[in-house]
Structures are given as C-alpha cells and as structure tokens.
C-alpha positions as CSV (number, residue, x, y, z in Angstrom):
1,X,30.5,28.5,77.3
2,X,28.5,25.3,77.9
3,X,27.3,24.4,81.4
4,X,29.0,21.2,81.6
5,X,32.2,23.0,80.5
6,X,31.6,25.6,83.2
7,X,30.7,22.4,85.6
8,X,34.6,21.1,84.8
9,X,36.2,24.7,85.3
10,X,34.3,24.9,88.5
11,X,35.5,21.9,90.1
12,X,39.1,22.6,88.6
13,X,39.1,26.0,90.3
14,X,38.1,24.0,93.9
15,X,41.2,22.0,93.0
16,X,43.6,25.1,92.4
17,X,42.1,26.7,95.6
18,X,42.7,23.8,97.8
19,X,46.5,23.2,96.2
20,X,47.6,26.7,96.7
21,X,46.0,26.9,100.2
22,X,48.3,23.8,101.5
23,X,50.8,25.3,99.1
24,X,51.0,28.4,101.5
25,X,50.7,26.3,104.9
26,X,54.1,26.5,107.1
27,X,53.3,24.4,109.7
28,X,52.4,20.8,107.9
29,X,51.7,21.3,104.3
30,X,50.6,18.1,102.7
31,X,52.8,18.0,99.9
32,X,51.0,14.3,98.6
33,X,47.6,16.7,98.8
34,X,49.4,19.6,96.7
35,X,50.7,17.4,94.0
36,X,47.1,15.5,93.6
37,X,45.3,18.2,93.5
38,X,47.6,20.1,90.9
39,X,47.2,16.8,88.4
40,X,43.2,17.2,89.3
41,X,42.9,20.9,88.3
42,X,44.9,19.8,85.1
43,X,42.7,16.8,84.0
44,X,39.4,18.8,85.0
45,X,40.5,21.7,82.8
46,X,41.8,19.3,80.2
47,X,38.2,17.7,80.3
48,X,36.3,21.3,79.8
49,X,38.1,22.2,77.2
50,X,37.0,18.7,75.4
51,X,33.8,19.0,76.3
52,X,33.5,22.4,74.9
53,X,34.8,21.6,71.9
54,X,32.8,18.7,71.5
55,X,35.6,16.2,71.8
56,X,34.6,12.5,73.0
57,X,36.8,11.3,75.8
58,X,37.4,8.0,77.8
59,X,37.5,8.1,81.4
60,X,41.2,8.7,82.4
61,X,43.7,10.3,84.4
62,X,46.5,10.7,82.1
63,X,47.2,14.4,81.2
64,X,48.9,13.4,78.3
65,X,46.3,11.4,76.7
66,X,44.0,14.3,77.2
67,X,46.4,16.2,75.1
68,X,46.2,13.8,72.5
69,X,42.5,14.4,72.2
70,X,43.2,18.2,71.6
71,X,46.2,18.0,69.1
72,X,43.5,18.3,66.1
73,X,42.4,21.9,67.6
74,X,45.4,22.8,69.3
75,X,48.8,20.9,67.7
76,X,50.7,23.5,69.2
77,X,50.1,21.7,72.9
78,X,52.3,18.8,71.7
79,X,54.7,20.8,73.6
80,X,52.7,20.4,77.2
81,X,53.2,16.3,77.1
82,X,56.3,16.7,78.4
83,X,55.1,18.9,81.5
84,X,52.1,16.4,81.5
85,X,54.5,13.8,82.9
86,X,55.0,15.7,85.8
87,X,51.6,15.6,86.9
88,X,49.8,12.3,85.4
89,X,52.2,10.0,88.1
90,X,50.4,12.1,91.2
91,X,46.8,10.9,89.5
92,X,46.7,7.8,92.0
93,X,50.2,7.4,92.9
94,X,50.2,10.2,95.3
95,X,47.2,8.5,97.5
96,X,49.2,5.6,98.6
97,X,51.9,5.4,101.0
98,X,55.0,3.8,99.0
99,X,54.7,7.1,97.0
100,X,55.5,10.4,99.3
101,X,55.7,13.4,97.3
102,X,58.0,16.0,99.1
103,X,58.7,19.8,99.2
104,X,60.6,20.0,95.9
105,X,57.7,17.8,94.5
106,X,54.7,19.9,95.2
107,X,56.8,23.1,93.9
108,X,57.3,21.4,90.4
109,X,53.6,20.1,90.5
110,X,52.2,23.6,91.5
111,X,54.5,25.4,88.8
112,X,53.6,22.9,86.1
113,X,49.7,23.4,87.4
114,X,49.6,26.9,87.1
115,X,51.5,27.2,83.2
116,X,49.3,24.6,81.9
117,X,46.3,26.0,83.7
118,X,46.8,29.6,82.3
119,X,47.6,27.9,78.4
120,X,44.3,26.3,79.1
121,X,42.5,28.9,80.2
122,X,43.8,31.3,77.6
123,X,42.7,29.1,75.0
124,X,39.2,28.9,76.2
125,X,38.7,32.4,76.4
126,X,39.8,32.7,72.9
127,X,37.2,30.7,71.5
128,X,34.7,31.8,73.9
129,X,35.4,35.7,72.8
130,X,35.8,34.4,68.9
131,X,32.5,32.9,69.2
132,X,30.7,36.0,70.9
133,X,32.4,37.8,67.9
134,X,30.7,35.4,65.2
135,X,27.2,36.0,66.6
C-alpha cells in the first residue's frame, strides 16, 4: 500500500475513533459530532482507495460521487449510493445550527459508517494481498 493511501486510512481511522468514542458517551453525546465524523471516515476511506488505485479525484464531499469514481474497479458498489445518502448531507450540514442531527441520526450514520467502512476495507486488503501474491 502507498503512503499517501496509508496517510487517508490514517486520518479515517482518527475519524472512526473519535465517532464511536461520542458514540459510547451517556452523559452528552454530540450526535452533530457522530454523524460528521461518520461521513469523514467514509470520504477519507473513499479517497485511499482512489488514490491507491490511481484514480484522479476532485475535491469533494459527496460520498456518492466518490463512488462514481470507483464503479470502473468496483461496479458492484453501485449498490452503496444509496447508503451514501445518508452520510454526504452531514458533510457540512451537520456544522451549522439549522441542521441538529439527533439520537436516531447518529445510529443510522454510525451503522452506515461501519458497513461501508468494512466493504472498503475489505476491498483494499484484497488488492493489497493480490498484489503481494503477483510479486
């Protein structure tokens, strides 16, 4: 794997960390915080996998447009747009206060996170492990 692929997964981990530490908190748990930072660890993980495949993309926030990118590798993730959704709206939406993301919120955003997360994940360990096996 690449270094600035590993630089992405890196700072999509931080985001994972942070949203399921809040995720856990009883007292106040910032569900605005949880549902950003589950759309972060998304578009970050999104972004390594592009940039480990050597796929060029434009700045953005939009899950599903970084999908897009990857149909030609991966058509089979036509299926995640619709999970995409969930997350892309908490990109910049979530930071401002006439958008309050609440309990039930933050438990469809960390759900979505985590099953897009492990597909990603998954996929990159594939093609790490198939290109170990080629050398």
């Amino acid at each position: 794997m690449t270094q600035p692929t590993k630089r992405w997964l890196n700072k999509a981990a931080e985001d994972f960390r942070v949203l399921r530490r809040e995720f856990r908190n009883t007292e106040e748990p910032a569900y605005n915080a949880i549902c950003f930072h589950a759309q972060q660890c998304v578009e970050k993980l999104l972004k390594g996998f592009l940039q480990e495949n050597q796929i060029h993309f434009p700045k953005s926030h939009d899950i599903r447009e970084l999908i897009n990118f990857a149909l030609p590798i991966r058509p089979e993730w036509e299926k995640l747009k619709a999970s995409a959704n969930v997350l892309t709206r908490y990109a910049v939406d979530s930071r401002y206060p006439d958008d309050e993301a609440y309990r039930e919120d933050a438990e469809e955003a960390v759900s979505t996170c985590e099953k897009l997360r492990r597909i990603i994940l998954d996929d990159l360990e594939s093609l790490d492990q198939l290109r170990l096996s080629s050398d």
